[in-house]
C-alpha atoms as an extended CHARMM CRD file, in Angstrom:
* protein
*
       152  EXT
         1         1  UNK       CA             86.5580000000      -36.0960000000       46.9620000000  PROA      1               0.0000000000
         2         2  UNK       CA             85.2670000000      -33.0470000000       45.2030000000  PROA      2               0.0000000000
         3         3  UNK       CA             86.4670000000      -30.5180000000       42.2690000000  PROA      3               0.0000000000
         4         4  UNK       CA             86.9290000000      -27.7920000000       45.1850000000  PROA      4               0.0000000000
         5         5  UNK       CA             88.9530000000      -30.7380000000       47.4800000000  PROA      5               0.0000000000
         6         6  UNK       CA             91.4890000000      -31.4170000000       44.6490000000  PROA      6               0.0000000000
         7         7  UNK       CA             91.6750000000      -27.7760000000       43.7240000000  PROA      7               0.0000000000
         8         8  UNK       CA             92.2540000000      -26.9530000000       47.1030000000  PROA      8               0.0000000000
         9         9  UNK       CA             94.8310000000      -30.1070000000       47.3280000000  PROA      9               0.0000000000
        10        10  UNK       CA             96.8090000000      -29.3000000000       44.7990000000  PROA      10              0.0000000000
        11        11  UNK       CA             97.0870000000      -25.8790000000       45.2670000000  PROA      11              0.0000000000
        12        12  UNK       CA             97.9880000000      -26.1940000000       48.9130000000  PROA      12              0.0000000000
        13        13  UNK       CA            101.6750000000      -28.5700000000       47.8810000000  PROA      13              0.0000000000
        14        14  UNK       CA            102.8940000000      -25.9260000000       46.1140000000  PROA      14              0.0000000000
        15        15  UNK       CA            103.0280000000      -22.9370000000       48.5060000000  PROA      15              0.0000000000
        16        16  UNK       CA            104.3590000000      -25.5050000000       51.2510000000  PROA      16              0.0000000000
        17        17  UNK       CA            107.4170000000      -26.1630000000       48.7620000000  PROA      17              0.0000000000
        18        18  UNK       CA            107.8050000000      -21.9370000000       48.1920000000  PROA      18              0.0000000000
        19        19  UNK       CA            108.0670000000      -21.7110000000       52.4510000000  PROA      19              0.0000000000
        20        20  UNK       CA            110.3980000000      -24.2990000000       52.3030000000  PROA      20              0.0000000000
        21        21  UNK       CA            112.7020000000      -22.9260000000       49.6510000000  PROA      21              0.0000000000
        22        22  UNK       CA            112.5040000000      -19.3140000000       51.8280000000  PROA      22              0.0000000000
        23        23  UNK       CA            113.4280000000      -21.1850000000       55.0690000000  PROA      23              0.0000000000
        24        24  UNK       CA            115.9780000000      -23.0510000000       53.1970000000  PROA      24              0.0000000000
        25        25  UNK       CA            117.2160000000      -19.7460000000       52.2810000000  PROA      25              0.0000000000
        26        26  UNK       CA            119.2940000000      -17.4730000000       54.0770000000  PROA      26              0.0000000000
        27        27  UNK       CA            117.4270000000      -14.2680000000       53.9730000000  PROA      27              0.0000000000
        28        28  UNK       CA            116.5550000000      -12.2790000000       57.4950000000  PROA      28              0.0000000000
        29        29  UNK       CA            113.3710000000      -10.8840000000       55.9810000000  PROA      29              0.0000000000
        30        30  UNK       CA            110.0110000000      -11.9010000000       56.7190000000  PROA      30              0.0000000000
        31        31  UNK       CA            107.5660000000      -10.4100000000       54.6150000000  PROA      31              0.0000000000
        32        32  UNK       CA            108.1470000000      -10.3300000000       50.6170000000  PROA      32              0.0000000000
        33        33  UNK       CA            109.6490000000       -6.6860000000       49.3450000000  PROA      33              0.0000000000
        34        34  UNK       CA            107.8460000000       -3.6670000000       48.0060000000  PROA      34              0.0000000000
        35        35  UNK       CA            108.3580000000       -2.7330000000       44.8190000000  PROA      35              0.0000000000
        36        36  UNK       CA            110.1230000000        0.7820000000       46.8540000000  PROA      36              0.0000000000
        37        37  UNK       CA            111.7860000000       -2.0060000000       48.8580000000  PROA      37              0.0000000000
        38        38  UNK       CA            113.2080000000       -3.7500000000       45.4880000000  PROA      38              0.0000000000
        39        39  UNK       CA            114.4810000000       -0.7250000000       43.9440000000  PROA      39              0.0000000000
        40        40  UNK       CA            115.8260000000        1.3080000000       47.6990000000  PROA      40              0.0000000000
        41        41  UNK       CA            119.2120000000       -0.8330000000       46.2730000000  PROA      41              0.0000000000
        42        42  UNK       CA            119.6650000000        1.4990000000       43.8000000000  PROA      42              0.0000000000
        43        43  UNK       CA            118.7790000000        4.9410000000       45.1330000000  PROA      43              0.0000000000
        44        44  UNK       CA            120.9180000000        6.8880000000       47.7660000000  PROA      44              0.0000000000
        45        45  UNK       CA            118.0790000000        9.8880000000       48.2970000000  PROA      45              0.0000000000
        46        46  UNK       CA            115.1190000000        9.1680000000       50.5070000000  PROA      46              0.0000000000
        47        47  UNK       CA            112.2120000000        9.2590000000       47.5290000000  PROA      47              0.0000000000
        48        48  UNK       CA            110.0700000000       10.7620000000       50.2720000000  PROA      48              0.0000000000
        49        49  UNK       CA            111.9510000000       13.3900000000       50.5020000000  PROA      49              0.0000000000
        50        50  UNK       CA            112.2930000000       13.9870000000       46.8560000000  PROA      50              0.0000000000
        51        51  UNK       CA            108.4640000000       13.1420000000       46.1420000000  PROA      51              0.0000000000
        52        52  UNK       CA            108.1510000000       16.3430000000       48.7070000000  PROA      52              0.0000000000
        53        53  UNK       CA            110.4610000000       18.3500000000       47.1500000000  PROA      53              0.0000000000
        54        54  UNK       CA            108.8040000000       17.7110000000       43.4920000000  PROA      54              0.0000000000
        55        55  UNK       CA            105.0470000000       18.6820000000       45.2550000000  PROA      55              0.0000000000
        56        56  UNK       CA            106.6020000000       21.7180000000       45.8620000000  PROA      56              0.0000000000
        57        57  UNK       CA            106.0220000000       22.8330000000       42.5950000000  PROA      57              0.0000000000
        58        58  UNK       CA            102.7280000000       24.3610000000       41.5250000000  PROA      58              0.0000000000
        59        59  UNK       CA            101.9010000000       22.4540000000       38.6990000000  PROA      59              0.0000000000
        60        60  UNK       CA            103.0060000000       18.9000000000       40.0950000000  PROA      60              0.0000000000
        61        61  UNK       CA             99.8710000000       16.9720000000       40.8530000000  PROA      61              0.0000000000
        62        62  UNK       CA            100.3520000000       13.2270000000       40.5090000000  PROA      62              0.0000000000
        63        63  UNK       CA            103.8620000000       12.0280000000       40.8150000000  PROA      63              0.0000000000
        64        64  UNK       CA            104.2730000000        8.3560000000       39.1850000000  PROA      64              0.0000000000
        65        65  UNK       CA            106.3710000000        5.8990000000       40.6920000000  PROA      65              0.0000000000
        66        66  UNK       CA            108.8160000000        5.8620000000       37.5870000000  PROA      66              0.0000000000
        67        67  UNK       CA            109.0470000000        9.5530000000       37.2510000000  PROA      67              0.0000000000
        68        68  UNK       CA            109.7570000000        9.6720000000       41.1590000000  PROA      68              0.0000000000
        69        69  UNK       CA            112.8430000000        7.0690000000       40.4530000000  PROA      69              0.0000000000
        70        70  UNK       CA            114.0070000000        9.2430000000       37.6220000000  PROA      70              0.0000000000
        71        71  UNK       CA            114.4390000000       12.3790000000       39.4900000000  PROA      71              0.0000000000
        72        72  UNK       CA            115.9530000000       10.5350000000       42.3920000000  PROA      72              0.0000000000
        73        73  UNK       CA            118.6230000000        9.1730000000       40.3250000000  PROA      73              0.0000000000
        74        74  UNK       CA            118.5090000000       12.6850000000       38.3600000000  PROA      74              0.0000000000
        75        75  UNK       CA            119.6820000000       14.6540000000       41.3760000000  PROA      75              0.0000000000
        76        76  UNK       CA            122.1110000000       11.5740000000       42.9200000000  PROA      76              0.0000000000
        77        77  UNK       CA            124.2620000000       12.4760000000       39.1060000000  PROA      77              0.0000000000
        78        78  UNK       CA            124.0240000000       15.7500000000       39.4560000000  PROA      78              0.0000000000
        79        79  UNK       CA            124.7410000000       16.1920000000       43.5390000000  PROA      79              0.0000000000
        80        80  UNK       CA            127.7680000000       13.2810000000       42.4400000000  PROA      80              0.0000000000
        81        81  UNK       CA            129.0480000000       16.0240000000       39.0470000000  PROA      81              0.0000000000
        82        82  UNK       CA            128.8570000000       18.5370000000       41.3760000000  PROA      82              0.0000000000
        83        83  UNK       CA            130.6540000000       16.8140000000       44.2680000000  PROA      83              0.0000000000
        84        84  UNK       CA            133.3970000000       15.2450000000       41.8470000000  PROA      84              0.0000000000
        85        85  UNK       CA            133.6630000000       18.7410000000       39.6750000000  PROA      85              0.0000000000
        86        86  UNK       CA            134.4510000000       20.3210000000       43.3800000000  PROA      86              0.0000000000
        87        87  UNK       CA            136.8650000000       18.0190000000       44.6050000000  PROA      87              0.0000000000
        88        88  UNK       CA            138.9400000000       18.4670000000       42.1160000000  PROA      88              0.0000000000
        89        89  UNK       CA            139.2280000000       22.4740000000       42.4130000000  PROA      89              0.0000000000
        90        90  UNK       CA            140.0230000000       21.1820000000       45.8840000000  PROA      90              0.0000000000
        91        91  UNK       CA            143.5430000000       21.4120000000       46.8780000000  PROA      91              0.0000000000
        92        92  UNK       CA            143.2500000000       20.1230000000       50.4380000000  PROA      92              0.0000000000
        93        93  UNK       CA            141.6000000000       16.8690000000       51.6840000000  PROA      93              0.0000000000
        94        94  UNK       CA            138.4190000000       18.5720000000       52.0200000000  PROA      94              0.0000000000
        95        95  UNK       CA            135.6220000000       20.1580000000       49.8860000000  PROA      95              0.0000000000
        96        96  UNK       CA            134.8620000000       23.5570000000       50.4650000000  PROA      96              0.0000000000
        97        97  UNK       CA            132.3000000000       25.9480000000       49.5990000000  PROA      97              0.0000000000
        98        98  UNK       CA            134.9450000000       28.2410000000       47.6410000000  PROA      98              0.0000000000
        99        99  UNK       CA            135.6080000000       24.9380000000       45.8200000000  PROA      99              0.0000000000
       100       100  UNK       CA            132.1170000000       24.5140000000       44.8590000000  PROA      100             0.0000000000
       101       101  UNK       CA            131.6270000000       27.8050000000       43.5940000000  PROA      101             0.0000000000
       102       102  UNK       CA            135.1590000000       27.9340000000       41.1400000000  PROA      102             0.0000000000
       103       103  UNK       CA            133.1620000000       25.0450000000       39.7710000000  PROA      103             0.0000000000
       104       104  UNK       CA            129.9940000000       26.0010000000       39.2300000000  PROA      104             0.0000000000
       105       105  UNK       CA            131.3410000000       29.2290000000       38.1780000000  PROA      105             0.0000000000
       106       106  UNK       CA            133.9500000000       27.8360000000       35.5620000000  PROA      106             0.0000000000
       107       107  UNK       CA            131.6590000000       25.5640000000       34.1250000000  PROA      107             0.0000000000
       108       108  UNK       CA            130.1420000000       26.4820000000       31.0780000000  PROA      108             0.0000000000
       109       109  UNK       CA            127.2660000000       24.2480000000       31.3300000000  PROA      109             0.0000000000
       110       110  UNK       CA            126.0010000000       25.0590000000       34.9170000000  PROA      110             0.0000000000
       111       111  UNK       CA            125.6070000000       28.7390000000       34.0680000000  PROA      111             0.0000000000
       112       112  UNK       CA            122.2170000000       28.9520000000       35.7130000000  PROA      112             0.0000000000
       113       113  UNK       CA            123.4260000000       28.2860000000       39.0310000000  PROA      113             0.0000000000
       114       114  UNK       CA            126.1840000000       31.2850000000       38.8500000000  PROA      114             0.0000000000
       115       115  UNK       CA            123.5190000000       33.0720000000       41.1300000000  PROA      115             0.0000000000
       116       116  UNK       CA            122.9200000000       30.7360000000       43.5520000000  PROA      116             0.0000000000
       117       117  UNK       CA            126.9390000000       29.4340000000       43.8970000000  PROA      117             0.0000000000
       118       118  UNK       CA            128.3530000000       33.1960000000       43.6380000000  PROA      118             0.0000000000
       119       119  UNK       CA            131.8530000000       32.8990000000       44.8230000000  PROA      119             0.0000000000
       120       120  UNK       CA            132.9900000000       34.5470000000       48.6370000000  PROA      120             0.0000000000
       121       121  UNK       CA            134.4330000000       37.5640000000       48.4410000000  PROA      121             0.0000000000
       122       122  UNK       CA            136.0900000000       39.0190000000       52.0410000000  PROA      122             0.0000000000
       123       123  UNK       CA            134.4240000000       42.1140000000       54.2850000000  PROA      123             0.0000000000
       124       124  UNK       CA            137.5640000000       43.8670000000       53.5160000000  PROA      124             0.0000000000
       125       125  UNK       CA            137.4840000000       43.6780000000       49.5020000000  PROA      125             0.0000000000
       126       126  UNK       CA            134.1050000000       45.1050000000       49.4730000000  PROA      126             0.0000000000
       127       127  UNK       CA            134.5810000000       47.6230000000       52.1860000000  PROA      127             0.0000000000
       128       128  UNK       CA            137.3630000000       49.1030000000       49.7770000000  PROA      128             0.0000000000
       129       129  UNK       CA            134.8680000000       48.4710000000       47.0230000000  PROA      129             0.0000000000
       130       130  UNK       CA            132.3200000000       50.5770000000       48.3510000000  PROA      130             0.0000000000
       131       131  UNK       CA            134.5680000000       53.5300000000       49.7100000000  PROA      131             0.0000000000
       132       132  UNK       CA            136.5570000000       53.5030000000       46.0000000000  PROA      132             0.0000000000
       133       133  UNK       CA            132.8400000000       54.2280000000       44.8540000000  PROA      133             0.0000000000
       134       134  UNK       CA            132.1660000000       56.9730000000       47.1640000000  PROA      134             0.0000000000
       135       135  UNK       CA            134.7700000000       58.5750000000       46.6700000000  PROA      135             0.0000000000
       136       136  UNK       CA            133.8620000000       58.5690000000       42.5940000000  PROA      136             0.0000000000
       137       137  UNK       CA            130.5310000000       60.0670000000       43.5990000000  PROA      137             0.0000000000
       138       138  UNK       CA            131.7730000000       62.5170000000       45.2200000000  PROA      138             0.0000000000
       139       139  UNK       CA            134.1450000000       63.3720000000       42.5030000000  PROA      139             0.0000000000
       140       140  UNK       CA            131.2570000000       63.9140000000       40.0450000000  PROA      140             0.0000000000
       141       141  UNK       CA            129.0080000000       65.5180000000       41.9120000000  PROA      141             0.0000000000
       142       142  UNK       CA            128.2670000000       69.2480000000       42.0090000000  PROA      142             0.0000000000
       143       143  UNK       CA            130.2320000000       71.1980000000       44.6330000000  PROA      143             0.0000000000
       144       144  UNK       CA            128.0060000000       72.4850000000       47.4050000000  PROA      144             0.0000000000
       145       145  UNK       CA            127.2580000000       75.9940000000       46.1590000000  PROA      145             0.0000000000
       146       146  UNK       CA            125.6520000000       74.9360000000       43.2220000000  PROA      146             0.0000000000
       147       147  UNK       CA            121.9460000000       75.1500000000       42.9730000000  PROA      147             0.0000000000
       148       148  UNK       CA            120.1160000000       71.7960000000       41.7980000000  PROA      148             0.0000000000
       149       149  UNK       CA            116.7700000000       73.5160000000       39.6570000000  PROA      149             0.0000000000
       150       150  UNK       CA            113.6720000000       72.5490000000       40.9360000000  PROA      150             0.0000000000
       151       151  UNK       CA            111.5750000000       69.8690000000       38.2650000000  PROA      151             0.0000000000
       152       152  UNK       CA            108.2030000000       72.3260000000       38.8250000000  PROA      152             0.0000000000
């Protein structure tokens, strides 16, 4: 027998014992996990979805794979603050968007997103709204007989 015989020998026993020790185990998968695979466990947002979301912005060229797993679990903790911070302004069984936006709008610490959670306010509220505020105008302006000078 050769070098390359023996090599090829002794190399050959020990991946026979690793497919033995999968079969003997009771695992439905076939093929050995991705690293994405691996680490899917521990995610709840599809990191395609969030890889497109981060391309989005202009200066984003190269996304690494760890920087891709921190926003993912970034925005899970933040969607889960802003889910738990919401539920309890709740006073029913379910979350609402007025309940969202008393959050947001109480919290001290998400006062950046007071724009984009402003809080409902009915038609009729700002239909008296806006009549109160003609009716001001009116009050102030000149009375039809007055001349407004020309800027010439």
């Amino acid at each position: 027998m050769s070098d390359d015989d023996t090599e090829s020998a002794t190399t050959s026993t020990p991946s026979k014992s690793k497919k033995s020790r999968k079969s003997s185990q009771s695992s439905p998968e076939k093929h050995s996990p991705t690293k994405e695979d691996r680490v899917k466990d521990y995610y709840e947002l599809p990191l395609a979805k969030v890889r497109a979301i981060m391309r989005t912005a202009p200066d984003v060229h190269n996304i690494g794979e760890e920087g891709l797993f921190a926003m993912a679990k970034a925005a899970e903790l933040f969607i889960a603050k802003l889910a738990q911070g919401a539920n309890n302004e709740s006073k029913g069984k379910q979350v609402k968007y007025n309940d969202l936006a008393t959050f947001v709008n109480n919290s001290d610490d998400l006062e950046y997103m007071h724009d984009i959670l402003p809080k409902t306010v009915k038609y009729r509220d700002v239909k008296h709204l806006v009549e109160q505020q003609i009716e001001k105008d009116r009050l102030h302006c000149r009375t039809p007989n007055t001349r407004i000078p020309n800027s010439d």
